[in-house]
N, C-alpha and C positions, 0 to 999 in steps of 0.2 A: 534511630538510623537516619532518620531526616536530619539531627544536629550534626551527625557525622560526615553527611556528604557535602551540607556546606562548608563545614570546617575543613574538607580536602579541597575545596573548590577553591578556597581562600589561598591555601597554603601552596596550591602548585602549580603558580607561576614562579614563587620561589624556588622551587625544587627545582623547574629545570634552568633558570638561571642557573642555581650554581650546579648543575649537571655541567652545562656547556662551561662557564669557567675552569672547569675541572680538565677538560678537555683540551682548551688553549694552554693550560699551562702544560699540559705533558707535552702537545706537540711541539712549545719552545722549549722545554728542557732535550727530547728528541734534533732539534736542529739545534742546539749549542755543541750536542756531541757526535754530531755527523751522522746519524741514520736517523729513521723513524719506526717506531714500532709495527710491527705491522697487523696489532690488533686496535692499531687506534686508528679510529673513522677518519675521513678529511674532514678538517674542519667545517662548521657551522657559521651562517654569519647571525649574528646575533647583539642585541640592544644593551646589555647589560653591562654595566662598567666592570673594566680590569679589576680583579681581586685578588686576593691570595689565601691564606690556611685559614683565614676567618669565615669566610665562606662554607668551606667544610666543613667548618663543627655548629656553624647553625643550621646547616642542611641536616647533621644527622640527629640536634637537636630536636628540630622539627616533625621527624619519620617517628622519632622515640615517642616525643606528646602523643600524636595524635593515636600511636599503638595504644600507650598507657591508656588513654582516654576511652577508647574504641571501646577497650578492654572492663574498663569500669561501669562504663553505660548500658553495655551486654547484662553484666552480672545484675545491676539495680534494675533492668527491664524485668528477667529473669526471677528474680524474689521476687517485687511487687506483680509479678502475675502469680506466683506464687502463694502469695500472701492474700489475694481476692478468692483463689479459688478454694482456699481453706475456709475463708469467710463465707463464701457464699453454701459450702456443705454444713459449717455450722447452721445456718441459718434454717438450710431446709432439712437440715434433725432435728433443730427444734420446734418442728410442727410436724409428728410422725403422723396426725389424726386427718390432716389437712385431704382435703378431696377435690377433685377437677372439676367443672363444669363447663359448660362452652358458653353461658355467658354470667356474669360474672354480676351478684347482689347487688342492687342500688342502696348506695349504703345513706342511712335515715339519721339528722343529729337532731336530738334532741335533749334537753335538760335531764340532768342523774335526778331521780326523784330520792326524796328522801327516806331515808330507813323507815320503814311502818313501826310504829308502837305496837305493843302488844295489846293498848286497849283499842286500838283500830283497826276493824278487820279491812285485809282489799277487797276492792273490788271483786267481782267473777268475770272471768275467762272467758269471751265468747265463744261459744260452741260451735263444735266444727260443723260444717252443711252436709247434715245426711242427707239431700237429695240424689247426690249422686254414690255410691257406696263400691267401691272394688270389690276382689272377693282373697284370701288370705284365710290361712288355718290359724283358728286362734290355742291363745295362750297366757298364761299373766304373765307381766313385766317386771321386773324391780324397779325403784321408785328411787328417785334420783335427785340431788342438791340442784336449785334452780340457781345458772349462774347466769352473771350480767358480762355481757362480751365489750372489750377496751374496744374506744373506739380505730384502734389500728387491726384490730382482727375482725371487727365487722365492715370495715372496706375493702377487701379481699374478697377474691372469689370463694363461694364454699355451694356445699350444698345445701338441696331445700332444707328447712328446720323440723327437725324429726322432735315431735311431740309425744309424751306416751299417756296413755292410759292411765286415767287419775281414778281413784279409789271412789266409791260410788258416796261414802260418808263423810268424805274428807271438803274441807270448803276450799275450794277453789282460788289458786291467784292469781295479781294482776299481771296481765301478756304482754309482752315488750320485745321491740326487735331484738333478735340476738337473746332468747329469756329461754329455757322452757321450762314449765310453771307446772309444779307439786303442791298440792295440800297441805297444809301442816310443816311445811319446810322455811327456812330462812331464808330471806335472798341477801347473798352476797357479792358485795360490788368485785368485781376480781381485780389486781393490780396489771398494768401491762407484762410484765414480770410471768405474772401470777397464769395472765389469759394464756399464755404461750406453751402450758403446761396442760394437758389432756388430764381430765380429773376423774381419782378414782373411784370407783361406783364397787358397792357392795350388791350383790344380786340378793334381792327380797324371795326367801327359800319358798319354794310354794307346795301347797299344801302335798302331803304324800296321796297317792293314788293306788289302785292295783292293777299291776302292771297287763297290759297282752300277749298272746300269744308270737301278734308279730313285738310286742320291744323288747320281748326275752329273745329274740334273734337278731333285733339288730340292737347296737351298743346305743344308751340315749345319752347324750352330751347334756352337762347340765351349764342354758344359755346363761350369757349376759347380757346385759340392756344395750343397745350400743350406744356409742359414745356422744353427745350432744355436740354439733358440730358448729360452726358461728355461720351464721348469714343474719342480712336484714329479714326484717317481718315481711314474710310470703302468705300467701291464702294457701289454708292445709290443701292439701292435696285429697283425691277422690280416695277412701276408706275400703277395703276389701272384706269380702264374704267368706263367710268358712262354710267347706262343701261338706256334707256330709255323705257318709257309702250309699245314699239313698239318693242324692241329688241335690237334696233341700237346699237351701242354705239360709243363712243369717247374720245380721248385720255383725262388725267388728268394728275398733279404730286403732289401727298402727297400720304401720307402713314399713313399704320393703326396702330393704339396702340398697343402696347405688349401685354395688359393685359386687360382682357376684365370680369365681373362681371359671367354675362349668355354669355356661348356659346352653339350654337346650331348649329349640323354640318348637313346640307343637309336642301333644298330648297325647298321642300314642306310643303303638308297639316299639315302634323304635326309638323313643324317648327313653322309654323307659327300661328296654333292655342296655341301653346306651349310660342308662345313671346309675344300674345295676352293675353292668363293667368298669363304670370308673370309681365306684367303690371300693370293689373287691383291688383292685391295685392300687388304690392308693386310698386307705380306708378314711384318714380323716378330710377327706374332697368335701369342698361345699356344692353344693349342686342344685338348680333351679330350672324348674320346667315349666315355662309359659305355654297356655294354653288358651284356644276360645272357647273351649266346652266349661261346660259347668262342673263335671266332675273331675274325680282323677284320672289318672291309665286304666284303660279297660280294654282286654281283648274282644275285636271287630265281629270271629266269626260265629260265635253263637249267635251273635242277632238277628241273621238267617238259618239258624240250622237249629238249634237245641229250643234256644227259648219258646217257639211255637211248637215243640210236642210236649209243652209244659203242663200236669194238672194242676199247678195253684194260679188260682183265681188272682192274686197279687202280684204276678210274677212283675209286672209293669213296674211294680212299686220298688222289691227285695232285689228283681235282677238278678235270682237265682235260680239253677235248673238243673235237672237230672242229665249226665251223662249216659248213653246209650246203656252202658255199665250199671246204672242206677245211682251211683255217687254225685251227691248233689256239690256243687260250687256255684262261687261268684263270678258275674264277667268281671270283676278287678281284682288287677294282680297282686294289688293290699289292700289292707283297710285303710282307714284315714290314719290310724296310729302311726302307721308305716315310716309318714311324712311327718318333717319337723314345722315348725307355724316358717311363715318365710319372713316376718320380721326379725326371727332370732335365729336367721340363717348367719350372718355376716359375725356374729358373736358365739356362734355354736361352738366351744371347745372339741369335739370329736368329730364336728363336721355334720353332716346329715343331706338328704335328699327333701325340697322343699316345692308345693306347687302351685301353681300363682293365675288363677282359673277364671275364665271370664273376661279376659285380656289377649288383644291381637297384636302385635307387631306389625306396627305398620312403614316403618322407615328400620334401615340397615345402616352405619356407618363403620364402612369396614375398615379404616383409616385410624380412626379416632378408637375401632373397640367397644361402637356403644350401640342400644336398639333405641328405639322409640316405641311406647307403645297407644294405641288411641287413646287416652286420655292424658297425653303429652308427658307421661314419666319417660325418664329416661336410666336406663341400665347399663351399666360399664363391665366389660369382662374381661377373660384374659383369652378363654377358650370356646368357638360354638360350635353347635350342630344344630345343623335347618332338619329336621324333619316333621315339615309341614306335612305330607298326604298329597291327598290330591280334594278334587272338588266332583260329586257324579255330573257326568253332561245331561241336557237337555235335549229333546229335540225341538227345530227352531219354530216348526208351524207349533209346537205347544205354546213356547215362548210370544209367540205372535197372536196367542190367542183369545189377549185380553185376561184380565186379574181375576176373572168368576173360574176359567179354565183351572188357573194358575192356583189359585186356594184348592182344590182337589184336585192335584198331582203331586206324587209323593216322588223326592229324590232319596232314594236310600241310602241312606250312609252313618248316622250317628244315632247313640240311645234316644234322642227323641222321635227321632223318626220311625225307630221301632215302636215307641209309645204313640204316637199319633196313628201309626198305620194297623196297631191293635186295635186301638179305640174303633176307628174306621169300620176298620172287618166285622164286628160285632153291629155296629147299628147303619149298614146299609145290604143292598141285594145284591149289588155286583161291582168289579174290581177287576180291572184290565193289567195285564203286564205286559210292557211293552219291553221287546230284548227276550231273548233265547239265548243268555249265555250264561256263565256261573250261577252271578245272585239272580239273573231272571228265575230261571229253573230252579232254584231250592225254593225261592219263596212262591212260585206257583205250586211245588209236593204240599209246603209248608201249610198254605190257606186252599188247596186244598183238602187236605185233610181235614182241614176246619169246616171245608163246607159240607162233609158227608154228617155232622153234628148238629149243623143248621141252614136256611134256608138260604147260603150265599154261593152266588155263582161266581166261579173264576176262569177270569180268557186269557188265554197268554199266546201272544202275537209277534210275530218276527219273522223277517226279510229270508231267513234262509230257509230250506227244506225240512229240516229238522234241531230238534232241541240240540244246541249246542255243536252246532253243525259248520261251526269256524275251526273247533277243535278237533272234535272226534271225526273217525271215516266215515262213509255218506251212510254203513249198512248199520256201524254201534249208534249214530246220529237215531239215526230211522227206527233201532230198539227201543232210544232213551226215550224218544216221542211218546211210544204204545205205555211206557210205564208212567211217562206221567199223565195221560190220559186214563189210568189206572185207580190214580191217585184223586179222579173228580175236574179232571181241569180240563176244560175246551179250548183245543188247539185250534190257530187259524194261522196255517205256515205262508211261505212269499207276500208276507203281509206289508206294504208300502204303507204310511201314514199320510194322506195330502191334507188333511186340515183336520180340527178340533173343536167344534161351537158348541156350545151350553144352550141349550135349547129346551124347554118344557121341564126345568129341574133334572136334565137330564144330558151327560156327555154324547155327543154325536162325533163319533170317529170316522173318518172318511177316507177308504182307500182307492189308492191309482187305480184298482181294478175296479170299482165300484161298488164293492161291499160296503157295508154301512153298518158298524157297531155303536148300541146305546151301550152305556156304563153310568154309574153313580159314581165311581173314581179311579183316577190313574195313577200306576207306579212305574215310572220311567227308569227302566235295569239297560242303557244304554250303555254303558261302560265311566270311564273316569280319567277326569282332567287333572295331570299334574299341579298342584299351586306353589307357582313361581313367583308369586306375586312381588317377594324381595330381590326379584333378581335385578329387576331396574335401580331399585335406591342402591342396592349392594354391589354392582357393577360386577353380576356373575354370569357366567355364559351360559344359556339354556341351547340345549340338542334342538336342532331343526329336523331333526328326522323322528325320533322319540321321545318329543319333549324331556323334561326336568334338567336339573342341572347338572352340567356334564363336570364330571370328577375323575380325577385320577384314579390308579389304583391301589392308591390306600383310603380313597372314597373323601377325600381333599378336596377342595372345591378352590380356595386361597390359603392365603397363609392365616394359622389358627382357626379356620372355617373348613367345618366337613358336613359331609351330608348325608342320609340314609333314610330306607325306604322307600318307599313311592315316589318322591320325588328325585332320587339320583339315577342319573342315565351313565353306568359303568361303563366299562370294558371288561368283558368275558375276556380270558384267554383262548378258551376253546373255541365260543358261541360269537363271537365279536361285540359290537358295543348293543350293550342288551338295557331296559328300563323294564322292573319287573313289579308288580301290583299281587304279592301275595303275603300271608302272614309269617310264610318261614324266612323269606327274603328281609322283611322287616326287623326280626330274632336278629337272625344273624349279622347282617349290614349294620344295624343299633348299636351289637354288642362288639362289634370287628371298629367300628366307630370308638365307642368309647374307649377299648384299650391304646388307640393311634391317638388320645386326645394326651394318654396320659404315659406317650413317649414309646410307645411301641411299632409304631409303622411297619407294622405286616400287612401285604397286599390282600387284595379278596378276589379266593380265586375260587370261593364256596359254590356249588350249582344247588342252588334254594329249590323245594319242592310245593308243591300246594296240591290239597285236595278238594272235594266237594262229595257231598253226599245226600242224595235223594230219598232222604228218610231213611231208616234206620237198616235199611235189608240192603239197597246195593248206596254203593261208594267205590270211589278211583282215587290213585293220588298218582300225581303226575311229574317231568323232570324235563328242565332242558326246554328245547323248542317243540313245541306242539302244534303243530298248525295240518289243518285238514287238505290245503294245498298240496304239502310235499308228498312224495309215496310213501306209504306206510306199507308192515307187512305184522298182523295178527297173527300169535298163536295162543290159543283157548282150551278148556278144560271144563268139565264138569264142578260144579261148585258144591260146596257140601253146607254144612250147619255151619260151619266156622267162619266161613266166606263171606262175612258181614261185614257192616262198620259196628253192629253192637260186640261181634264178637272180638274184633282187634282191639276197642278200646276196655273189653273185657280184660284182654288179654295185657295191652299195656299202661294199664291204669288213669290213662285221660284223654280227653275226648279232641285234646290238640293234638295232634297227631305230630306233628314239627317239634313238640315239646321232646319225642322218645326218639326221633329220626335222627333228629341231629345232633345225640350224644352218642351214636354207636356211629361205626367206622367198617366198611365192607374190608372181612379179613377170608382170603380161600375159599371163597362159597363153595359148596357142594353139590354138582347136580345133582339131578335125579336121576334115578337107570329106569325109570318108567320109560315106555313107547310114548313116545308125543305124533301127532299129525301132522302132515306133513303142509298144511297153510289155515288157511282161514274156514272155519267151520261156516258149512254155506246150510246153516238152521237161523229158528229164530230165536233161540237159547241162547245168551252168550255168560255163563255164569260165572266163570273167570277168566282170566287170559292177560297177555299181555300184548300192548302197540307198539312197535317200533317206527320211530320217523325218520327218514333216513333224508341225507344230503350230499351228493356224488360217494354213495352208495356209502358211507360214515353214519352211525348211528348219533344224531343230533336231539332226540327226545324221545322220551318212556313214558308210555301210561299203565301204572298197575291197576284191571279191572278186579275188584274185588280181591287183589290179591296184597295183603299190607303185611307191615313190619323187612320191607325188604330195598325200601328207597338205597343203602347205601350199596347194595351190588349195581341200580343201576346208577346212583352216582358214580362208579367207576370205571362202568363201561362208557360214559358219555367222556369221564375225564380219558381213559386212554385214547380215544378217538381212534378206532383201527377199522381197517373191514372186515366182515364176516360173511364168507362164503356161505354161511348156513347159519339163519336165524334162529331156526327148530331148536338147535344145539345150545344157543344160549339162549335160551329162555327156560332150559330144561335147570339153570342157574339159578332159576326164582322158585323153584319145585313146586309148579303149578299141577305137575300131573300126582302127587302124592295126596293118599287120602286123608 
């Protein structure tokens, strides 16, 4: 274009030269014949000499070139961009293997060494540094032709150099940038040609095994090695641990892929119901779940409820325990078989769920698609989900109270703490709980219980009047108290905490009223902090009112980024924007997550339930908002044998209760034509019943007292949201008055 406009620049001053001579002559031929036309202008004055027909055929000479020209220069601009951008997609097909990184190998020359003899063995391989060890399910590898990378594909960006697992009897060869190095193998120099070509690998068949229970239900892919990629000589990367169903673990050496399809960062409930749903839709998904626990997914609530009415003496170790039922399970929702190794995730022909334990994320780039995690790997994806949890809080005078306090204060929340706070219970006299709400209250029944066995005393202390008395009404609050005092536990209610000192081998608790509690150790059941901790590098928006991160309503947080569980702060449609901390909320948000990851975008407009239960005779599961604030209005009933937690999970075969709730769907319930009461039974009986929480007189939350298998009639009175003249009436819905 730039030739073309000076070449007009040039050309027209000629042009209108002879425009204007064009002009003078018709206005003389005009006055030779006595008029003037009256579409020709008055003349112009103008520099150019008089002319005649010659003028016009190089004026239109000129118009002509400069078309033709125009016309040509278009066309060759036109192909040769043409002709680059076919080049340039050759180029990048022929490197399908090639991988990104953000900074790019320092690439190393040095002299091609010569071919080894076969009467000279190499060198050995330095061995990689087990001091620092990841952790990774293991597996054996196939064993792979060690090639030598052209120096045009080792100055290139790639990634780190994946090394595999050399055979324990095979000797060893020599390591080279750009090499990776097999026993017993050839090294061959590869042509530039040659390098640009991803080389085929036979997978070395490994030995047969007898299969599991779980890999007779899930399909096993049989891996491939992945592909050796080119970079300069890096220092191997830190080595991962394979967990085993018990915790253990033990040393490995491979290393995980770069790039993973689904990542899902944190090792819970909602991970893993999250890899379970993008399974089932799209069955050969790769899938990767980072975690900092040591083990795999394991559901949270037994570790307050079941495990301490456990009789084996191991339970610490198996992690297994009798349901109310008597049916023993594991808290993990598989075995390790379950999980593929996550080296031979990225080559898994059928795909698989892999889990990568022991590792935090500590950086987000949500731009780029990639995590960081503390020992500087870096992982590329297409798809996440944050479902970090949360972290339990502190109180701050504990915090303040110096490292001796600090070593004997338990935060509850993960299998080790359940392991530590076993150990605990057993070899001291006494054990504080500090918090009167859910986990405070089960695990004060729970080590009570223990201490009618042995000679341990348990206190359980908190701000309000009664156990659980942010939820419940002031009069079920003030029941729940008498039963866990039942249970062996000394209550100390309106308890303020103002300081904590270690004194004499002994905790000195110190309250605003001036009471003074010794203890030998504390469990702070204060409740729990969202972990947002990605929300800064990830530049996501955390709720200033309910913490976690706020999401849409398909639980979206950005684009390819969603989140669930504990840490997402929705929008109810009914309840408004709600952040909820229970186990069926985790189910479901996990599993409503994974299907949106893999192109479903259905909103969540689920109302999640949670229970708790105070030993094995009474239990509530609840909906909706519950808060001791709003008016509530009780109707109760007589409880019978069945009115238990042992007997509902008799009746529904397992002791999660959210597992049976939220496959059935409230269809026409049926009241009862029983006579019901006409409010709140003013005894100190309350053996069944149901709470209503009401909000400009709309029923906004349900508590079923011992009355269970019936959460989806009140999920559907909370979803229609209407008002009820007479509570008595619907409650008669839950057939609390039938024997």
């Amino acid at each position: 274009m730039l030739k073309c406009r000076t070449l007009w620049r040039t050309l027209a001053p000629l042009a209108r030269t002879s425009s204007t001579v064009c002009r003078q002559n018709a206005r003389r031929a005009g006055l030779n014949n006595g008029r003037l036309p009256a579409c020709v202008p008055a003349a112009h004055m103008s520099t150019a000499p008089a002319g005649g027909g010659r003028e016009n055929q190089l004026y239109v000479l000129l118009v002509g070139a400069t078309c033709v020209g125009g016309a040509i220069y278009a066309y060759r601009t036109v192909k040769g961009d043409s002709q680059r951008y076919q080049d340039r997609i050759d180029e990048i097909s022929s490197r399908p293997l090639k991988t990104f990184t953000e900074e790019p190998a320092t690439p190393t020359q040095s002299e091609p060494p010569a071919a080894p003899s076969p009467a000279e063995p190499s060198p050995p391989a330095p061995d990689a540094d087990p001091a620092d060890p990841p952790s990774v399910w293991i597996a054996s590898t196939a064993e792979e032709p060690a090639v030598e990378a052209s120096p045009q594909e080792a100055a290139e960006p790639a990634a780190a150099l994946i090394v595999e697992e050399e055979p324990p009897a095979a000797e060893p060869a020599e390591a080279r940038p750009g090499v990776v190095a097999e026993a017993d193998e050839p090294v061959i120099e590869a042509s530039p040609e040659e390098a640009a070509e991803p080389p085929v690998v036979e997978p070395e068949p490994s030995p047969p095994s007898e299969p599991t229970p779980a890999e007779l239900t899930e399909p096993v892919a049989e891996s491939e090695p992945p592909a050796a990629e080119s970079a300069a000589a890096e220092p191997a990367e830190p080595q991962l641990e394979a967990v085993t169903e018990s915790g253990d673990a033990s040393p490995a050496s491979h290393k995980v892929s770069s790039h993973t399809p689904y990542l899902l960062i944190g090792g819970g409930t909602a991970s893993f119901a999250a890899a379970r749903s993008i399974r089932a839709r799209d069955p050969g998904a790769r899938v990767l779940i980072v975690t900092d626990e040591l083990v795999p997914p394991y559901m949270r609530p037994p570790l307050s409820k079941e495990l301490w009415f456990s009789d084996d003496p191991s339970v610490t170790e198996t992690l297994r325990f009798k349901q109310w039922n008597g049916k023993e399970r594991s808290i993990y929702f598989q075995p390790p078989s379950f999980y593929i190794n996550a080296e031979e995730l990225g080559s898994a022909e059928n795909g698989g769920v892999a889990v990568l334990t022991g590792k935090k994320v500590v950086h987000m780039d949500v731009r780029g698609n990639k995590i960081k995690l503390d020992d500087d790997t870096e992982i590329s994806y297409d798809k996440c989900l944050i479902a970090t949890g949360g972290v339990p809080r502190n109180l701050q005078v504990i915090e303040r109270a110096g490292e001796e306090v600090m070593k004997r204060t338990t935060l509850f929340r993960k299998v080790e703490d359940f392991k530590s706070l076993d150990k605990v219970s057993r070899n001291v006299k006494s054990i504080t709980i500090i918090g009167g709400g859910f986990l405070g209250s089960e695990l004060a029944c729970a080590l009570g219980r223990r201490s009618t066995e042995s000679d341990l005393e348990v206190i359980q202390m908190y701000p309000e009047k009664g156990n659980m008395g942010k939820v419940l009404p002031e009069y079920l609050s003030n029941w729940t108290t008498e039963k866990v005092k039942k249970e062996g536990v000394k209550i100390i209610s309106e308890a303020l905490v103002k300081s904590v000192v270690s004194k004499d081998d002994k905790l000195e608790i110190q309250l605003k009223d001036g009471r003074l509690v010794k203890t030998d150790h504390i469990v702070a059941a204060v409740g729990l902090e969202p972990n947002v901790d990605l929300a800064k590098s990830a530049g996501l928006e955390v709720d200033s009112d309910f913490g976690g991160f706020r999401v849409n309503a398909e639980l979206q947080a950005r684009s390819n980024i969603w989140v669930a569980g504990d840490a997402a702060c929705f929008y109810d449609i009914r309840l408004g924007r709600r952040r909820v901390e229970h186990h069926d909320h985790a189910v479901v948000s996990g599993r409503l997550a994974g299907e949106n990851m893999t192109g479903a975008n259905k909103p969540y407009w689920h109302q999640s339930m949670f229970w708790s239960d105070l030993g094995p005779d009474v239990g509530y599961e609840a909906i909706g908002i519950v808060d001791s604030s709003l008016p509530t209005v009780g109707v109760f009933a007589k409880a019978t044998a069945k009115d238990t937690p042992k007997a509902a999970t008799e009746e529904s075969g397992t002791g999660i209760r959210s597992e049976s709730e939220t496959e059935h769907t409230a269809s026409s319930p049926v009241a009862s034509s029983a006579p019901s009461p006409t409010g709140v039974q003013h005894k100190d009986e309350y053996g069944k019943g149901v709470i209503f929480y009401l909000r400009d007189k709309v029923v906004v939350g349900i508590i079923l007292w011992n009355v269970f298998n019936r959460m989806p009639i009140a999920r559907k009175i909370i979803k229609d949201g209407e008002e009820h003249a007479d509570l008595n009436e619907v409650a008669k819905l839950f057939n609390i008055h039938d024997d």
